[in-house]
N, C-alpha and C positions, 0 to 999 in steps of 0.2 A: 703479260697480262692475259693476251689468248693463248699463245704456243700455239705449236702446229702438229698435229699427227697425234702419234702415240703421250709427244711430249707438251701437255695440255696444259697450258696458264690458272691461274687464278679466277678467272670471272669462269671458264665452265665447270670446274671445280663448285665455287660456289652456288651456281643456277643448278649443280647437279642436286647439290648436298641439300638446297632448301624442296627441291619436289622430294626425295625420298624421307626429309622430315615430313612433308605436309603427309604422305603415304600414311603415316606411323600413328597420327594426331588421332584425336576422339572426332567420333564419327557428326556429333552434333554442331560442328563448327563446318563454318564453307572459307574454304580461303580464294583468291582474287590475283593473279601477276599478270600486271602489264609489260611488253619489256620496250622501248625504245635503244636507238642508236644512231648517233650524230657524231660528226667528227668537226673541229674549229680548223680551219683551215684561210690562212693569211687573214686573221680576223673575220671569216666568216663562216658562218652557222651552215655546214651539207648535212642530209637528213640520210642516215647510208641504206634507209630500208625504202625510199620512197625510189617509183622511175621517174618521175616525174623533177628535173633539175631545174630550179630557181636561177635565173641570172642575179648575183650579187648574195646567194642565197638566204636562210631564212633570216625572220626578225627576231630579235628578241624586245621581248617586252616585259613591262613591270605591274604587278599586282599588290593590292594591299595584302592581300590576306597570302598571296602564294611568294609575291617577292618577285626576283626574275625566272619568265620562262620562256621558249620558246614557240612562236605563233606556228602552228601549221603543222607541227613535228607527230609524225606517226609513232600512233602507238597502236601498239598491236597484244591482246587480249592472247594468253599461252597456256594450256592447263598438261604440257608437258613438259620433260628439258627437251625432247625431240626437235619440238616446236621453237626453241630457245638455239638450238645447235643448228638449227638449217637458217633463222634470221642470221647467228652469227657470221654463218661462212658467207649469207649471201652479202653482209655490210662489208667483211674483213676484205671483199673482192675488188669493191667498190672505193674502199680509201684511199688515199694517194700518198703513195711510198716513192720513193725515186732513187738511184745509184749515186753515193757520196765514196770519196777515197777510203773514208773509215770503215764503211757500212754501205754492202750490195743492198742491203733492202732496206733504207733509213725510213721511220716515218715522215714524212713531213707535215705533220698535224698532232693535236690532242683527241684521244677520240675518248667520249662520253657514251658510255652503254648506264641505260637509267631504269630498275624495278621498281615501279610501283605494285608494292604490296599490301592488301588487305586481310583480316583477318575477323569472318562476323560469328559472333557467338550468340547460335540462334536459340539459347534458353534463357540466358541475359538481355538479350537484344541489344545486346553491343555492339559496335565496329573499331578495332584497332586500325591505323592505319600506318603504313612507314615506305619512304624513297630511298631505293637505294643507289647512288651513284656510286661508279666502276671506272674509273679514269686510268686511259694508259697514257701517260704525259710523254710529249716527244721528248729526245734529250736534249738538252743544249751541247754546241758544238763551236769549238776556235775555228776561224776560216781557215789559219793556217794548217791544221793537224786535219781537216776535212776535205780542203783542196776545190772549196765548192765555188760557183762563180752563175753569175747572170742569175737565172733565177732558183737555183739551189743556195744561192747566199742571199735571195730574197726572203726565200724562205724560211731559213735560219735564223736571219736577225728577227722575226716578226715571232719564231719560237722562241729565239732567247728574251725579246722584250714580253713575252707572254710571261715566263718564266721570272723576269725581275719583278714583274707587279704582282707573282703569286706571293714570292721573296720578299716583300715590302709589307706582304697582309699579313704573314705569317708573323714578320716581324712586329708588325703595332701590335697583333692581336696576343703575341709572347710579351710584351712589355705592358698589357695592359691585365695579363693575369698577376704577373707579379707586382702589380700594385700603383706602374707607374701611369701618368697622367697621357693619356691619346687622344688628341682632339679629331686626327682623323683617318679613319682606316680605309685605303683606297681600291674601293673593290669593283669602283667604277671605270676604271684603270682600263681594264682587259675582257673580254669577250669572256675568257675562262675563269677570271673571281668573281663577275657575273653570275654567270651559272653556277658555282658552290659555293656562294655565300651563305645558304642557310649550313653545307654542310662544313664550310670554316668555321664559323665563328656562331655558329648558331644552335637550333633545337637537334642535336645531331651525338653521332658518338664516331668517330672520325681516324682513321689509321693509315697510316703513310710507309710506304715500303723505300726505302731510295737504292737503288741499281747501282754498285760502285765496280769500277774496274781495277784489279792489283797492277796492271802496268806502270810504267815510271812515265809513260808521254802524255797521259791520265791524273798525273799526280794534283796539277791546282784545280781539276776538275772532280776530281775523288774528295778535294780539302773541303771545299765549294760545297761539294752535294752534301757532305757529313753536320756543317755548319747548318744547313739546309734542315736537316732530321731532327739537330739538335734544338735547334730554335722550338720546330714544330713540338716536342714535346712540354714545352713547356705551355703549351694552351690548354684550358680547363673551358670544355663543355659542358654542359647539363642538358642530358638528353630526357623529356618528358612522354607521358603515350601521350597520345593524339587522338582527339576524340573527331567519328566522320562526317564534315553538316550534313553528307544525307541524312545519315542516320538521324541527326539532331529532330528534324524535317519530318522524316517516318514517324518518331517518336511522340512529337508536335499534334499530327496528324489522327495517332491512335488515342493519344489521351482527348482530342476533341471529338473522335469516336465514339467515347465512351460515355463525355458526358452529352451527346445526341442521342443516344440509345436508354439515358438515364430520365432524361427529358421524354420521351416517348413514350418511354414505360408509365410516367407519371401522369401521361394525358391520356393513353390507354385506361390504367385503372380508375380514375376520377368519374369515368364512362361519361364527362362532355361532351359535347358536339363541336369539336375543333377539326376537323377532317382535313382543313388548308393548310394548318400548321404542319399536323400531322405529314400529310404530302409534301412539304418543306424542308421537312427533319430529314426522313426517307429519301429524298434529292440528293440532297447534302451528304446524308451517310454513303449512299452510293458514289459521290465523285467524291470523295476522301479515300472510299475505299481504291477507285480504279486510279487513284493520283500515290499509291500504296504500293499496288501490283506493278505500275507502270516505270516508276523507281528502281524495284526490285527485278525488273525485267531483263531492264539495261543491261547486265552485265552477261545476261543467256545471248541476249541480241547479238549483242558486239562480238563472241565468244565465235558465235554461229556463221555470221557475215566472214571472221575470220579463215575460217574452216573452208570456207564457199574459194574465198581467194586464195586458200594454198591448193587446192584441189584444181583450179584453174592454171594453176604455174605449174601442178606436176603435170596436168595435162599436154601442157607448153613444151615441157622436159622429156615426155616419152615421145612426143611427135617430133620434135629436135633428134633423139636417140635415134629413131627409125630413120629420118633423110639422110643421117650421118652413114649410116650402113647402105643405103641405097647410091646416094650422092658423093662428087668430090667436095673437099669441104678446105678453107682455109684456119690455122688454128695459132693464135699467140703464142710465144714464151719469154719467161722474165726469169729474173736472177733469184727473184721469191716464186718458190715453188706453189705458195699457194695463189699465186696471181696467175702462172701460167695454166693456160688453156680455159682463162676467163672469157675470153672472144672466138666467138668461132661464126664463122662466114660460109655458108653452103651457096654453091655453084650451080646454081640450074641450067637446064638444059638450054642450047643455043649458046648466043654471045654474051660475055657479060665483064663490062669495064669495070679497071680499078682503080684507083686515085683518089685524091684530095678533093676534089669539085664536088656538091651534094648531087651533082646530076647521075655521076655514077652507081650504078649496081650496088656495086661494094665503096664504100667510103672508109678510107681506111685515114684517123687523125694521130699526130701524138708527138712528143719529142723528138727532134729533128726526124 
């Protein structure tokens, strides 16, 4: 879904292809991408772009109008792919992969990369709006063909039971296009049908890739996953636009605009003596207008604040580059290339202990 190097997944492929469309577009439209990225991990919600690590990590919560989402989960405001490429690698650092007999660098989680994208068309005064979820699903794995044990077969069983309750929606939601009677599709099951329930069974348009291996020690796990695709094809979406309540809101806002400005006009020409009124309309029209601008603002703000905090990290990044060339330094390595030389530990000058105790210098934690 990401690849690594030259040989690039899916999802940066796609974050590539949607800015060199937006490039192309007519100039009277503004477009809007959020991106977030969170990974499910032993049932629990990690946010991979925050430093900031929750014990028991995030919540998930439910909404009428949005459904289930995520409390707390950073999003982060990108008007390039640049911007899109440097969150990826800094989340893909951050996830938790571990060594299985089958697989040097197994995921051991789901990870969810999520766009929200907007689209305003400022001669209509419209707003499209659409999410995109990017799910790279871990695999499922036999303990005996993975060789996993203590907490890598902790981990697996809570992938594979993630993975039965997707297996379970796919299947109501397949038996309930073809006609048959469902009284309940269990999407409350799992952390993971959770979070893509609008894009399962809902306002969505929805595509499944399934990974299959030609080996023969693969074989009921190849049979598995294809049953898996097959089902899923049999779900029928309808995917609708989406209209934005700001927008709804703005719109609200200008047509009561206009008839304050209609009203005025009319106590203007009458030449009355209403001066209170008058100064009442004029109030009015003024905080309608800055409840307008202030709307519209949002999204410059957030954009901006962004900007302020990558500019702060590369700060962080060039003054890291420079102690490294001055100082000795300590550096990780792992079996996935893109994990090693995720950690690095500079050695200042004098003494400086290393170990497991937080008292030490350097704290160094991790798998035995």
């Amino acid at each position: 879904m990401i690849g690594c190097g030259a040989n690039r997944g899916i999802i940066p492929v796609v974050c590539e292809e949607l800015f060199k469309t937006i490039q192309n577009q007519e100039k009277n439209r503004q477009y809007q991408v959020t991106f977030s990225m969170l990974e499910i991990y032993n049932e629990q919600v990690i946010d991979l772009l925050s430093k900031v690590k929750k014990p028991g990590g995030l919540k998930l919560r439910e909404d009428q109008q949005q459904g289930f989402y995520v409390d707390g989960l950073k999003l982060v405001p990108c008007d390039s792919y640049a911007q899109i490429e440097r969150l990826m690698e800094q989340g893909t650092k951050i996830r938790t992969t571990a060594s299985t007999s089958m697989n040097a660098t197994s995921s051991r989680s789901h990870m969810v990369i999520t766009i929200q994208f907007k689209q305003i068309f400022l001669k209509e005064d419209i707003t499209k709006q659409s999410i995109i979820n990017m799910v790279d699903l871990a695999g499922s794995e036999r303990q005996k063909s993975s060789g996993s044990e203590g907490d890598r077969l902790r981990e697996g069983s809570r992938v594979n039971l993630s993975l039965t309750t997707l297996g379970n929606v796919i299947s109501a939601l397949a038996e309930a296009a073809i006609g048959k009677k469902v009284l309940h599709v269990p999407y409350r099951d799992s952390v993971l049908t959770k979070l893509l329930q609008s894009a399962l069974g809902g306002n969505s348009r929805t595509i499944m890739i399934a990974a299959i291996s030609p080996a023969d020690i693969c074989y009921e796990e190849t049979l598995s996953t294809l049953r898996y695709a097959e089902r899923t094809k049999k779900i029928t979406n309808k995917a609708v636009i989406n209209a934005s309540p700001t927008e709804k809101l703005i719109k609200e806002l200008k047509a009561e605009n206009y008839k304050l400005l209609s009203r005025l006009s009319g106590l203007q020409n009458s030449g009355k003596r209403v001066a209170d009124e008058t100064k009442e309309l004029r109030c009015l029209l003024a905080e309608n207008e800055l409840r307008i601008q202030a709307i519209q603002a949002t999204w410059e703000y957030r954009l901006e604040e962004a900007r302020k905090e990558w500019e702060q990290q590369y700060a962080a990044i060039t003054q890291e580059g420079r102690m490294m060339e001055t100082l000795p330094y300590l550096v990780n390595i792992n079996e996935d290339p893109q994990l090693s030389g995720v950690l690095k530990y500079i050695i200042q000058d004098g003494s400086s202990d290393i170990g497991q105790s937080s008292s030490n210098a350097i704290t160094l934690r991790g798998l035995g």
